[in-house]
Phi, psi and omega in degrees: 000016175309325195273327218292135173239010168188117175247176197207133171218115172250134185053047175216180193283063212296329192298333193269305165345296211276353174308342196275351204251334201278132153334108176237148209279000159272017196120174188198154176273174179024096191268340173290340212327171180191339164176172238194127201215082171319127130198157210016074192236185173268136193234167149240150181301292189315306193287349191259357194259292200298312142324259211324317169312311206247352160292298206309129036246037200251337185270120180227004167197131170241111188279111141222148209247105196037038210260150169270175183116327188234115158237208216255358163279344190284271189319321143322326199274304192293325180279025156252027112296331192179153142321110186212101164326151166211145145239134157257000000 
């Protein structure tokens, strides 16, 4: 998964998936990502700070899309970290 530069995860048990996405110094998946596109999935606000934090500067925009978990102060909050889309 070295080339993926965008990934889209729908309807899925996004907390436990995306913990594999926060940088670790033993490696990491998809080392291109630039960006990452929720819908309706469960998100925690903590886990999408932590991504974004161990991408940067290279994770520059996040769509979500109906996920609970995220409301519209949340994505705001997210949005001095990264370009970051919300519908709610």
């Amino acid at each position: 998964m070295p080339a993926i530069t965008l990934l889209s995860l729908s309807e899925c048990d996004a907390p436990m998936f995306l913990e594999m996405l926060i940088v670790a110094p033993t490696g990491h998946l998809c080392p291109l990502l630039e960006a990452l596109h929720l819908q309706e999935s469960y998100v925690r606000q903590s886990l999408l700070v932590d991504i974004i934090n161990s991408r940067r500067p290279q994770m520059m925009h996040v769509q979500i899309t109906r996920c609970s978990g995220i409301d519209e102060y949340t994505a705001s909050e997210l949005r001095s970290l990264a370009k970051i889309g919300w519908v709610k």
